[in-house]
N, C-alpha and C positions, 0 to 999 in steps of 0.2 A: 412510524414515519408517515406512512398513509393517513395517518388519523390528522395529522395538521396540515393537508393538504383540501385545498377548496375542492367542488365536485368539479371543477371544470379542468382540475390539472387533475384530478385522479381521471378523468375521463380522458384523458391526453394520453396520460401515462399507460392507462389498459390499454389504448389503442398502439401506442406504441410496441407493447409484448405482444399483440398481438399482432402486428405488423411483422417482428421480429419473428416469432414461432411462422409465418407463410414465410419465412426463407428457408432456401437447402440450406445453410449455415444451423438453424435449430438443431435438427436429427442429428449433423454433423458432429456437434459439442456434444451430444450423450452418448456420444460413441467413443468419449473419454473418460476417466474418471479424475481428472484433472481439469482447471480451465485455463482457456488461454487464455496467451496473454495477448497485451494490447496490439503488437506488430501483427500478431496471425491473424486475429481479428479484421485487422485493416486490410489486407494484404489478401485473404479469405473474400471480404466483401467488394474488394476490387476485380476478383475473380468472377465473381455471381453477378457483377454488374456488367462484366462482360471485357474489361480489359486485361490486357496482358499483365504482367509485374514480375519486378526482379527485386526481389530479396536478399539485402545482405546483413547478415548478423553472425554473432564470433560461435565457432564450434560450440555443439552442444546447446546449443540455446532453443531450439526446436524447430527449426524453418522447413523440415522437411512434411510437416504438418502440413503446412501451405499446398505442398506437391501430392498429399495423400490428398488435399479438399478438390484437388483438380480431377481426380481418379473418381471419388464420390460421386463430381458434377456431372462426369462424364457416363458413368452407370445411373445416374437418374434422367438425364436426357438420350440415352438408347445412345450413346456417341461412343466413341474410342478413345482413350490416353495411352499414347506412349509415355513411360515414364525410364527415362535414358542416364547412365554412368558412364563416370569416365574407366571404368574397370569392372571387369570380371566379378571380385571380389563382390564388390559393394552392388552390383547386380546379382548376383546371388544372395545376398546378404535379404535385398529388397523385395523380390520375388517371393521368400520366407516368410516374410513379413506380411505383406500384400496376401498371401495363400492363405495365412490365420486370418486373415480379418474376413476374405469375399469366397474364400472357397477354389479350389484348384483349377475347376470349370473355367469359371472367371478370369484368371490370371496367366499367362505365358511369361517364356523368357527366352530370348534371344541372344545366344552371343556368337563368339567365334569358333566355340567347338559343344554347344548344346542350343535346342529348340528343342522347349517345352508348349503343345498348347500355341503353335505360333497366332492362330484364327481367333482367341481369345481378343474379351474389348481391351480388354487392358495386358499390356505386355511390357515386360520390364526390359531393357537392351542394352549395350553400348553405343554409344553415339557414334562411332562405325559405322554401325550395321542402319542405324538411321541415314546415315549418309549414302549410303550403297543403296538403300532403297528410295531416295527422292532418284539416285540417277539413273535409276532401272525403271522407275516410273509403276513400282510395285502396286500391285491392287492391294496390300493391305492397307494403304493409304485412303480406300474410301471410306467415308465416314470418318474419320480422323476429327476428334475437335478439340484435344487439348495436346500439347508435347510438354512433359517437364524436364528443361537438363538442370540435373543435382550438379553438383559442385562448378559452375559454370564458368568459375577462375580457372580453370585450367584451358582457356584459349590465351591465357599467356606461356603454356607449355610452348619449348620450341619445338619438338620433334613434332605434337598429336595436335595443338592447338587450332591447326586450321579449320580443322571436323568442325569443330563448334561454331567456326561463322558460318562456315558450306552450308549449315544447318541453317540457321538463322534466317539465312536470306533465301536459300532455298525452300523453306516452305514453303504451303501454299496460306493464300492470305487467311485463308477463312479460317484458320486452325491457330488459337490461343497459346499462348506460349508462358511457360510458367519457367524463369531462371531463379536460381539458387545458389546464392553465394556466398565465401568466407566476408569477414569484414574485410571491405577493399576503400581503398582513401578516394578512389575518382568512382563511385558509386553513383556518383549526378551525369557525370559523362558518359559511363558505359549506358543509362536509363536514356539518353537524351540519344545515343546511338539506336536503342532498340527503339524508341518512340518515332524515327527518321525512318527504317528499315522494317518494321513490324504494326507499325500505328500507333492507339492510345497504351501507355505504359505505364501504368504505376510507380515508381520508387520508394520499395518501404526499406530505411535504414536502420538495422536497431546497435549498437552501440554496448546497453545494456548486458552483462552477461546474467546469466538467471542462479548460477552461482557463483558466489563471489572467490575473489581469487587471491590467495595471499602469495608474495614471493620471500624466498629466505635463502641465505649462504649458510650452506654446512664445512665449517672449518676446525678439524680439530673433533675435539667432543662436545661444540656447543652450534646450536644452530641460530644463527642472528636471521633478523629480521630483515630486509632488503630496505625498508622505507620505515620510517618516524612520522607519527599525526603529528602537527606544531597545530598550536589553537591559535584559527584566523583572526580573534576577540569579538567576531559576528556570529559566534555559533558555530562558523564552519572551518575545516581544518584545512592544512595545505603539507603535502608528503615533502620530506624531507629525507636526504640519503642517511640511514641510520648512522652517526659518529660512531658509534664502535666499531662500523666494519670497516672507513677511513682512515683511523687508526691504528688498525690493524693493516692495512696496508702499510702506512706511513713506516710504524714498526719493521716491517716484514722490507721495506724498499733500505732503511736506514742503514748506513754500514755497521756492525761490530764495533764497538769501544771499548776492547779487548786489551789492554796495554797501558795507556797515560792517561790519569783523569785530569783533564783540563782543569776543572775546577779547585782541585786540591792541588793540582802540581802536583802530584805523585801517583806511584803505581797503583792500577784500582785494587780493592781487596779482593779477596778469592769471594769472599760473602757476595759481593757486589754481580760477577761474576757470573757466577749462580742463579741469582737473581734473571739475570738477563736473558741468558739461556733457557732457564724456568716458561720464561715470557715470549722465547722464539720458538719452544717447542709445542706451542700451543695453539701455531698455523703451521699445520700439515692436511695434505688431501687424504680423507681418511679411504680405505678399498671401500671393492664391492659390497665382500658380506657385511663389512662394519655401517654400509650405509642404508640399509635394507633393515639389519637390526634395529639400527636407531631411529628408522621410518616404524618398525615393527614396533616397537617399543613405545613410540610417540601416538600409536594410532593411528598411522598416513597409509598405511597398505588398503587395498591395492595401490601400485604403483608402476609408471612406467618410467625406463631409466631409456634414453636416449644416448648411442652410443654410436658415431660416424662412423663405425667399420661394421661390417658381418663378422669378421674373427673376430673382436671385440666382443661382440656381441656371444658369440659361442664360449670363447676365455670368460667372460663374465660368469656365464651358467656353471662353470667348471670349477670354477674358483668360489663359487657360493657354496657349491657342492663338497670340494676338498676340503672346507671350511665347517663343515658337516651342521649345514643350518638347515634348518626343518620349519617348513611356515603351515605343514597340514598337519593335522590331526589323523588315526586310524582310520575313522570314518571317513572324511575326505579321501584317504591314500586310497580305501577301497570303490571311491565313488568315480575318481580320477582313474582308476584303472578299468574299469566297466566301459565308460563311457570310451577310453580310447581304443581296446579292445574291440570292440562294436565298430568304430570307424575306420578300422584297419584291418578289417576282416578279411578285406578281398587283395590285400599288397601277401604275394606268396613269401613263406619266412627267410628265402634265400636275401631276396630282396630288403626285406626288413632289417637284417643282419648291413648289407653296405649302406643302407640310409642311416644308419645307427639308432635303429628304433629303442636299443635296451637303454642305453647313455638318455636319450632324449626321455624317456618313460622315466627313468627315474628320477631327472627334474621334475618333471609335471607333479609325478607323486607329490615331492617335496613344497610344491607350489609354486616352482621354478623353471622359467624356458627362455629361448630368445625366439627372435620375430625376425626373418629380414626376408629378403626376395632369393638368395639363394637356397632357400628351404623347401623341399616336395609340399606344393600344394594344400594335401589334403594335411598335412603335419600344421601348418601355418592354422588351416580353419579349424581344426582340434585345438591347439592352443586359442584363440581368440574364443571359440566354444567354453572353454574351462574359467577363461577368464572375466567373461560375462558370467558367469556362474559361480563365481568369487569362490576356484578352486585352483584357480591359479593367480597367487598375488604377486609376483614382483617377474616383470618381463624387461628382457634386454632388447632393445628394438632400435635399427636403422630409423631415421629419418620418414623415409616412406609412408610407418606407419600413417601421419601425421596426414598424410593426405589421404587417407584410404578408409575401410571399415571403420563402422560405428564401435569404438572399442574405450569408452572414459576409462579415467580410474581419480583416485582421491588427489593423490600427486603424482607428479612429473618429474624425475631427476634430471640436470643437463650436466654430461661429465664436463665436456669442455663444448667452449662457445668458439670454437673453430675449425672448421672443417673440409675436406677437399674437394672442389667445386669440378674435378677432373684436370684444370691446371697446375691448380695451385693449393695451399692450405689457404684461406681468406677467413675473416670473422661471421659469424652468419650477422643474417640483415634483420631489423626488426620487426618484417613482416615472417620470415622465420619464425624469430624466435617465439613471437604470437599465436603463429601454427601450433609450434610445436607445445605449447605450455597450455592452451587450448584444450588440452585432454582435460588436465585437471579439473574434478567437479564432476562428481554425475549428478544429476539432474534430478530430483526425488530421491534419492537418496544421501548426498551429503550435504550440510550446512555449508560446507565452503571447499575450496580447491585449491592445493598448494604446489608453487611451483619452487623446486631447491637447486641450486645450481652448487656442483661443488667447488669450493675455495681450488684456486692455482697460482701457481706462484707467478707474480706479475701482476693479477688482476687488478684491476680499476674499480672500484664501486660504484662513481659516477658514470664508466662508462656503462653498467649492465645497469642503472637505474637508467640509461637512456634508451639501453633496449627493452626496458619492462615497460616504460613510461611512453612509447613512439607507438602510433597505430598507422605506418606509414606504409599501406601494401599496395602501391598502385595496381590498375591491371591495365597491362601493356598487350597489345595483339600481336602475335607471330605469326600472322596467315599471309602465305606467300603461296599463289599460281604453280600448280605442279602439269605434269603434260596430263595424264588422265583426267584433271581438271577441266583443262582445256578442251579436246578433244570430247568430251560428255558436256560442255558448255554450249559448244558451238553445232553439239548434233540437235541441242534441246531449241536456244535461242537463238544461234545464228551469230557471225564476230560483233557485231556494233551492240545488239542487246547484251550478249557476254561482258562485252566492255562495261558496259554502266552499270551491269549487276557487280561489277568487281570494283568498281568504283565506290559501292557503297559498303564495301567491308570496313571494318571496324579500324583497319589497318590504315584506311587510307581516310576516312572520318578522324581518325590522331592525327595524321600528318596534315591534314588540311586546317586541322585548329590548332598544332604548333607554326602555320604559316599566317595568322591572323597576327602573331605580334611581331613577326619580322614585318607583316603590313604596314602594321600600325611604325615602325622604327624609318619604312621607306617616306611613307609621308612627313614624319618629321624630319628627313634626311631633304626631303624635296625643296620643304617652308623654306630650310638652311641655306639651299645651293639657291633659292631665289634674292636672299637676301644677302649673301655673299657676293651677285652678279650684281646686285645695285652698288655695293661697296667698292666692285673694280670698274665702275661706270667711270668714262675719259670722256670730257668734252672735247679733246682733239680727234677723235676716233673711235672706233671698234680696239676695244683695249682685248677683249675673247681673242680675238684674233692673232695681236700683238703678243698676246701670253700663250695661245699655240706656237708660234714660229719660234720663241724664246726656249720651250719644253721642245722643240724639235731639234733646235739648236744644240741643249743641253743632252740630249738621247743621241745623237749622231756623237757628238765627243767624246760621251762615256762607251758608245759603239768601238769604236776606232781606240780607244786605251786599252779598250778588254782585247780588241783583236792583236795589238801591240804586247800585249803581254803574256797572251797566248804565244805567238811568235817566240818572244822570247823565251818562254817557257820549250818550244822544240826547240831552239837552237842548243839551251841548255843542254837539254838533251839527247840533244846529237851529239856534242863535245862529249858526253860522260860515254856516251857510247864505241868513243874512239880511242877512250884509255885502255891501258895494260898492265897489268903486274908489273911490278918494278918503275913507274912511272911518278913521279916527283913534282906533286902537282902544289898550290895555294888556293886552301879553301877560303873563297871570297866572304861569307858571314856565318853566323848561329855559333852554338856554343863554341865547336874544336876549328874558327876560325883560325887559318896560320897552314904551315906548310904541315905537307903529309905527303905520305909514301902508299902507293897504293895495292894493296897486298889483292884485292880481288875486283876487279873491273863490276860485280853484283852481274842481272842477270836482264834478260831485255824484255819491254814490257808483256803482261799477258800472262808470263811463264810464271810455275808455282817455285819459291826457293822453300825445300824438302828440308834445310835443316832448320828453318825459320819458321815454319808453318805458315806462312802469308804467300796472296797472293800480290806477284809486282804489276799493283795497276798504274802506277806514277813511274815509270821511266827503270832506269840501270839504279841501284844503291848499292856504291861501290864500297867494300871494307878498307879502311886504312890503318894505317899505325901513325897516331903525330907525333910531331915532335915533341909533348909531352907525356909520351910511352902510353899513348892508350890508346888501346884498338876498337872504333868504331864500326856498328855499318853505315853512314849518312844518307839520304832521303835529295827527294830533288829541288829541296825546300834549302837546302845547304846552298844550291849553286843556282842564285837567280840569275847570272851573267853566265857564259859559257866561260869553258876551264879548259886550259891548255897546258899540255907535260913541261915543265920548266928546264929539268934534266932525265935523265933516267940511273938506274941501281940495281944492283943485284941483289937478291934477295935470300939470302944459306936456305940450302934445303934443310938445315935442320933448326929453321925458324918455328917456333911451336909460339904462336899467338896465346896461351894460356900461361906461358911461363915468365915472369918477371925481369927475367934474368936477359933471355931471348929479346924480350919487349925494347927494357934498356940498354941492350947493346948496337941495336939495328935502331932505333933513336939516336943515339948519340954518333952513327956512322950518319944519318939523314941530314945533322946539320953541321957535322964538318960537313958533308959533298953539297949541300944546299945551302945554309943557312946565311951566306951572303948575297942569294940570287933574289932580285926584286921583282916581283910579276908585274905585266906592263898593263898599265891601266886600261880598265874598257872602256872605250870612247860611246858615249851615251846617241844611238840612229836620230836621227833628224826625225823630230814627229810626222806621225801619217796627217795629223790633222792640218798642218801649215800647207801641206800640197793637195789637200779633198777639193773639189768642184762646191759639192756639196756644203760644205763646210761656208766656203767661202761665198755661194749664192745666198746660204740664209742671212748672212749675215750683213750684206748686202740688203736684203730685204727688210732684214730690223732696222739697220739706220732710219733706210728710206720712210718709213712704216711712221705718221705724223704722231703717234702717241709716244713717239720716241725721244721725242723734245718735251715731254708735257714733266712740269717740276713737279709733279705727287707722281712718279710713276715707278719708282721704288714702294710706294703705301699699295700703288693699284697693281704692283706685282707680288706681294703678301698677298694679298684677297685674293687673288688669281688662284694662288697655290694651296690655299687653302678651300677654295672651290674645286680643284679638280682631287686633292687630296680625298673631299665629302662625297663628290660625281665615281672617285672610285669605290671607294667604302658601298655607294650607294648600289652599284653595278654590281658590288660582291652579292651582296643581299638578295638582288632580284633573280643573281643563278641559282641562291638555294634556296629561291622559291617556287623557282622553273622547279628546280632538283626535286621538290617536294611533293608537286602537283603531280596528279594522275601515275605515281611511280606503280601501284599495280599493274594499274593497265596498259605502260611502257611496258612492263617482265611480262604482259600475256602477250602484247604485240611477239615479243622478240620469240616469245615460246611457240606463236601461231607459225611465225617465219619459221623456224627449225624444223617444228612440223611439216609447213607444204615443203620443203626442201626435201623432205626425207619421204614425201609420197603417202603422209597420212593424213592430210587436210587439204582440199582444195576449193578454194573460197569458202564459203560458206557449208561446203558440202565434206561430209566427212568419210572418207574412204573405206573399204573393208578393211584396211590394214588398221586404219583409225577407229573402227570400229570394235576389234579385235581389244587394241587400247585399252579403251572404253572399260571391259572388264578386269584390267590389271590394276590393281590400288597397291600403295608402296612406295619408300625411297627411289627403287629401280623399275620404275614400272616401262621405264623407255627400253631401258637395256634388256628384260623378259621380252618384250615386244619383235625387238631387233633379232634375239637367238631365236626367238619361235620362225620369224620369217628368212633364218639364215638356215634353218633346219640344223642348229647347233645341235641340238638334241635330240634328234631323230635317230633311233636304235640304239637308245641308251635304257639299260632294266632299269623296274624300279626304285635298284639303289643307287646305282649310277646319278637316275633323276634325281635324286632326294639330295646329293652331294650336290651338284649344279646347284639347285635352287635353294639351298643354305646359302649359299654365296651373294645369294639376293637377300635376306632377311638377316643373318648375322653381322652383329657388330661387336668386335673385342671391347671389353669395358676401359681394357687398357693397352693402347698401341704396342706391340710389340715387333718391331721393324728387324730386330734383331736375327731370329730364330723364324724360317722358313717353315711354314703351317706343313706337316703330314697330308699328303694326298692319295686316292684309291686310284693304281694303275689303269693304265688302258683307256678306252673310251673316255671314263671319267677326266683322267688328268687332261687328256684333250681337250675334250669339250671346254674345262676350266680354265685354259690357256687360252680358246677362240671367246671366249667371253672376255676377259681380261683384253683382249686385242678391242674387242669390240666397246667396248667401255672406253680403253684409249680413241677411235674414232669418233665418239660421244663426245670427248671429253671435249677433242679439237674443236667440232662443231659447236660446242657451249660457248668456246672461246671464241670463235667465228661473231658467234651471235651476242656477244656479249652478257651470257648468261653464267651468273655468279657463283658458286658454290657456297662461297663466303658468306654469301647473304640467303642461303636457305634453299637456293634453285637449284636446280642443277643433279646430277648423277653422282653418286660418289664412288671409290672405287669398291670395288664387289671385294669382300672381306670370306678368303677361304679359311679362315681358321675355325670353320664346324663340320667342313668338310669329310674330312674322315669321320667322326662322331658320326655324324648323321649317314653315312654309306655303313658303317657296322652295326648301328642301331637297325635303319631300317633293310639289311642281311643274315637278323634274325640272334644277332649276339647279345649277352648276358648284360644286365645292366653292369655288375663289379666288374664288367672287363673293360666295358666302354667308359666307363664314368673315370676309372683310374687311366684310362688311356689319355681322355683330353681333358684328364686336371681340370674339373668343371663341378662345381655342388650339383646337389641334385635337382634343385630348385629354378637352376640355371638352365640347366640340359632342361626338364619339360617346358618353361618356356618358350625356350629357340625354336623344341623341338614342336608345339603347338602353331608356333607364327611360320614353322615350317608347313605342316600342315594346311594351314590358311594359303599362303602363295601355291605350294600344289593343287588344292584345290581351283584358286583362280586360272593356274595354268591350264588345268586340267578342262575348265568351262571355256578356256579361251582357242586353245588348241580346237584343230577339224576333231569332230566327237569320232568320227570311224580311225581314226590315224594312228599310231605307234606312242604319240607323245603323250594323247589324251589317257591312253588306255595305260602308259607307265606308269602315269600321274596318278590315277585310281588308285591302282598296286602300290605304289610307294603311299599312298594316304594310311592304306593296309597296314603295310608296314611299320610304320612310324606309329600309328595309332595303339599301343599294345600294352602291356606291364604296367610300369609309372604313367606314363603319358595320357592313359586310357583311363585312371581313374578319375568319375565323377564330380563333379565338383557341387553338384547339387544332390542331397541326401534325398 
């Protein structure tokens, strides 16, 4: 090619490679044996030139590349990289990684319960621990010159998302910021946020995946194809929902024609029948092991099967297992048991025994395990270990995984596409289901990645081609003002700088550009109401004014009928109030208009009736018997006029309202003693409106009023009402634009008020108590704040502490209001009772300040249900006795019991360091730290 090139473009061209070779990018690409692709490149060279960039492209695709070229830049320039997760997991995961390439020296890791190396340039973290160290004002921070956060979609998490803007805005300018993201559909927004907030920003979108992705339904024993190429006749094709699997619905939705054949007029044959049948048994959901087989068999293993429950997910492994399928070989089983052997060295064999290591070992062998969060840790990173090492092929995994570890495989199974969102069972959304199918494909190693979803009875084809075909994952911000926020805002920048820094989160950057098109709606609404007022223009007058007094006119009327009707409304109901059993009344309208007898006067308002289950918020509803033997209860809806006893009756005590017999005999006494007696008609009150002042000055003033004469003033009162109709619509609008504007910095206002009320902010200056704050991070960081300063906790042992401050970190996954949490006596229960009080005073004051829960602020109630667990845990008892005591996995308890951990230790930094509290805090760290809890999570 060089050879047909003039000397003046081959002299272009050398200079150009060798322009290229004086880039850090050069050395970077030989330190693969792959090249990149085009986005890394771009997104790579926007780094070197010095701006920031947010990267978004679909799992797997490689963007974490981009985040190692930041680490690269920053070890050739003497600089630092933070390179931060949203988990544990996947920081370890990276750390591993980053250690093989630069050497251990080189690298740290930071999280919530390890520091390796913390002084190292490069240090892997969770975005936490970054966040805690801009508000501590940490020296690791000097030298600082790039931060990467990997998965950066998760500032639409609601509970953790806010970390991620804290970050954002919080850094300092000089320091490069490297986002990495799934593919998200406002990717130009979130870039246009960081480029306001951060400066120049890049946006590289990649779309492409780098393996391609097939989807298919397994129904039965045949696996269809999910889409059809049709030929465009330009060469190019356009997908179509495959007809056999619409048919196969169609089929499957059709009733049975079992019986009369229409066509013949006679009965079908048995042959026919058969047939049919033949043809319905051929959509079924086939099980787990059969679908594994048929993956095993097709060549699709590895594979991950996605399964919305944890049991599920454990019955899965069980049932592959009962099913006696084998997906390793000898070698394998022997390689598979070395390696977990070796990682499980240090869990003593008591312990191993209640984790179920022998059940769980013999999956693995077989090439079989599940995945979910209620699993020990170190069991979770052995399986993902085997599975990268293609010694474990078919894994049952929650959701989670999807966001977590670098973990592909060939295919993805979806049992079903619906799932419990913690309310409700709902459909997942198609940015799910993109996450989730997103595994599919490794990357150098398969040609392509298949996603199978299994056939259910109901399913839609068109609808799951809409979720293959939809790349719709916006990212939404949930950062919302917590009080530790605040309080570390205002010691750093003072309330007004705090304001504007909160101003420019990501949160209030949406809400400010969802307020451009109610903008844009008011100015059209303005043009309207201008050229509405030329249409009720009167040459006899101020017609505006004429169509005020007429709408005042019209609002005082409709005033004065509602207060009329109200009136009558008590009156009614004072009459029903003065009935009595035996009284022989005539119900004036609704269905049992007509005489009746009234067997139970009902009950007066307010009060609960116990055999009705309702509350009477409308008045007395009294039971009768009418005169056509049926016994109601009526409503005050029956008696719009008041109702008075006509005669009165006696009523047999052995009247039994259920009995027929009963019903028609006390009927048929009601209208001999009654049935000739005529109720005296209600004579209709004289309107309030004929005697109002009011009433009759406006109207007075309309006459007089010269546009009163004018002959179009019926036309110029249309126009009227439809200008004020447009002036309100328009006034709606500008309140939910008020509503819209500056709502963070309204919730910090209100957060700041709370604060100085409660003595931990004053103006600008922020108290010892606030200070204190300061170090609490957390849901309950007010409520820690409060028991420390109430001396809740003072002369409580270690375990005692450890029970308290679960209360702060535990949350049941699923309410259980029912059944009262077990408590550890004495001190403890105490303490846990004066917190709970204290919380309710929180709560009031939230409500004072109008500080929401609803919307993310706010305290929630302190949840004792780990309470016990954690007081016997950290009192030295056996894992098999505590794990069976609070009905918890294993995987459950060392989580709690690590983010227990973490609050102890903040307690324990926050508390006087000489004090009782601090020094319990220690000791229960002790404690808690031990068996399960205590293993490693970095090899």
């Amino acid at each position: 090619m060089t050879e047909d090139m003039s000397p003046a473009e081959r002299y272009a061209a050398a200079k150009l490679r060798a322009a290229e070779q004086a880039t850090a990018l050069a050395p970077f690409r030989e330190m693969y044996d792959f090249g990149l692709d085009p986005f890394q490149i771009e997104a790579c060279q926007a780094l070197e030139a010095g701006k920031g960039v947010l990267v978004a492209a679909p799992t797997g695709s490689g963007k974490t590349i981009v985040g190692e070229f930041a680490v690269h830049l920053a070890l050739a320039q003497g600089r630092k990289c933070f390179y931060t997760t949203p988990i544990k997991a996947l920081s370890n995961q990276k750390y591993l990684d980053l250690v093989k390439r630069y050497g251990p020296e080189k690298v740290g890791l930071l999280t919530g319960d390890n520091s390796v190396n913390s002084e190292a340039p490069v240090i892997v973290m969770t975005t936490e621990v970054l966040r805690n160290m801009l508000y501590s004002g940490s020296q690791s921070l000097r030298g600082l010159g790039y931060v990467v956060m990997d998965e950066v979609h998760y500032l639409s998490d609601r509970f953790r998302g806010a970390v991620w803007e804290e970050v954002i805005i919080h850094l300092p300018e000089s320091v490069t910021l490297v986002s990495l993201s799934a593919t998200v559909s406002n990717a130009e927004e979130f870039g246009d946020w960081l480029d306001t907030v951060r400066g120049d920003t890049e946006v590289i979108v990649a779309e492409h995946r780098p393996v391609p992705l097939w989807q298919h339904v397994l129904a039965g024993r045949r696996m269809y194809d999910l889409f059809e190429e049709r030929d465009g006749g330009q060469g190019g094709g356009r997908r179509e929902v495959n007809p056999d699997l619409e048919r196969l619905a169609r089929m499957e939705n059709s009733r049975p024609t079992f019986g009369r054949d229409k066509r013949r007029g006679r009965t079908m044959r048995e042959a026919d029948r058969e047939r049919e049948r033949r043809q319905r048994a051929r959509i079924w959901t086939p099980s787990r092991p059969e679908v594994i087989d048929r993956l095993d068999s097709e060549g699709l293993l590895p594979a991950i099967t996605f399964i919305f429950s944890r049991a599920g997910c454990e019955a899965a492994v069980q049932q592959c297992l009962h099913s006696g399928l084998r997906l390793n070989d000898t070698e394998a089983r022997e390689r598979v048991r070395r390696i977990v052997e070796a990682r499980t060295a240090g869990i003593p064999d008591d312990d191993l025994h209640v984790l179920g290591y022998f059940e769980w070992l013999e999956g693995l062998e077989r090439g079989i395990a599940a995945h979910h969060a209620g699993m020990l840790p170190t069991f979770k990173e052995v399986v993902e270990e085997l599975f990268v090492q293609g010694l474990v092929k078919a894994v049952f995994a929650t959701e989670t995984l999807a966001l977590g570890i670098n973990m592909p495989a060939r295919s993805v199974v979806l049992e079903k596409l619906v799932k419990w969102n913690g309310e409700q069972h709902a459909d997942i959304t198609p940015g799910e289901y993109t996450q989730l199918t997103g595994r599919a494909g490794r990357r150098g190693i398969d040609i392509e990645g298949h996603a199978v979803v299994l056939w259910q009875r109901g399913m839609n084809p068109g609808a799951l081609a809409g979720l293959a075909g939809t790349r719709t994952y916006p990212l939404r911000s949930s950062f919302k003002p917590s009080y530790n926020m605040a309080v570390n805002l205002v010691s750093q920048f003072g309330r007004h700088r705090s304001r504007e820094l909160l101003e420019m989160s990501f949160a209030q950057f949406q809400a400010d550009k969802s307020v451009v098109g109610i903008s844009r709606q008011v100015q059209k609404n303005e043009e309207g109401l201008a050229g509405y007022r030329g249409s009720m223009t009167c040459h006899l007058g101020d017609f505006e004014e004429y169509s005020r007094l007429r709408r005042e006119l019209k609002d005082r009327e409709t005033e004065l009928a509602k207060q009329g009707a109200v009136q009558r409304r008590v009156a009614a109901a004072a009459a029903l109030e003065k009935l009595k059993p035996g009284d022989v009344i005539h119900v004036p309208t609704g269905k049992y208009a007509g005489l009746a007898l009234v067997l139970d006067p009902g009950m007066p308002s307010g009060r609960t009736d116990r055999h009705r289950g309702f509350e009477m918020q409308d008045g007395p509803r009294p039971l009768v018997l009418t005169a056509e033997r049926q016994v109601k209860r009526l409503a005050s809806i029956d008696f719009p006029v008041p109702v008075t006893a006509l005669d009165r009756m006696r009523i047999p005590r052995s009247f039994n309202a259920r009995s027929p017999q009963s019903r028609r005999d006390l009927a048929s006494a009601l209208r001999t003693k009654a049935g000739h007696l005529v109720p005296s008609r209600h004579r209709k009150p004289r309107s309030a409106a004929a005697d109002d002042r009011e009433i009759a000055r406006l109207r007075t003033e309309l006459r007089a009023h010269p546009c009163h004469g004018c002959d179009e003033r019926e036309d110029h009162a249309r126009w009227a009402e439809r200008y004020q109709r447009l002036l309100r619509d328009t006034r709606q609008l500008e309140r939910r634009i008020e509503g819209r504007t500056n709502t963070i910095a309204r919730t910090f206002d209100r957060i700041c008020a709370l604060l100085t009320e409660l003595d931990y902010l004053e103006g600008d200056t922020v108290t010892e108590e606030g200070k204190r704050l300061a170090r609490l991070y957390g849901e309950l960081d007010l409520l820690a704040s409060e028991c420390l300063r109430d001396g809740v906790w003072e002369g409580l042992g270690p375990a005692e502490l450890a029970a308290c401050a679960s209360a702060l970190v535990y949350e049941a996954r699923q309410a259980d209001d029912a059944v009262a949490p077990k408590l550890p006596a004495g001190k403890a229960r105490d303490a846990l009772g004066e917190m709970v009080r204290i919380w309710g005073r929180l709560d009031a004051l939230e409500e004072d300040h109008k500080i929401n829960q609803a919307e993310g602020v706010g305290q929630r109630e302190p949840d004792l249900g780990f309470a016990w667990a954690a007081y016997r845990w950290a009192s030295g008892f056996g894992l098999d006795e505590v794990l069976r005591e609070a009905e918890m996995p294993a995987g459950d308890f060392v989580r709690w019991c690590k983010q227990l951990i973490d609050i102890l230790g903040q307690i324990a930094a926050a508390a006087p360091a000489d004090g009782t509290v601090a020094r319990a805090a220690r000791k229960a760290v002790d404690g808690v730290l031990r068996g399960v809890v205590a293993y490693s999570s970095v090899g």
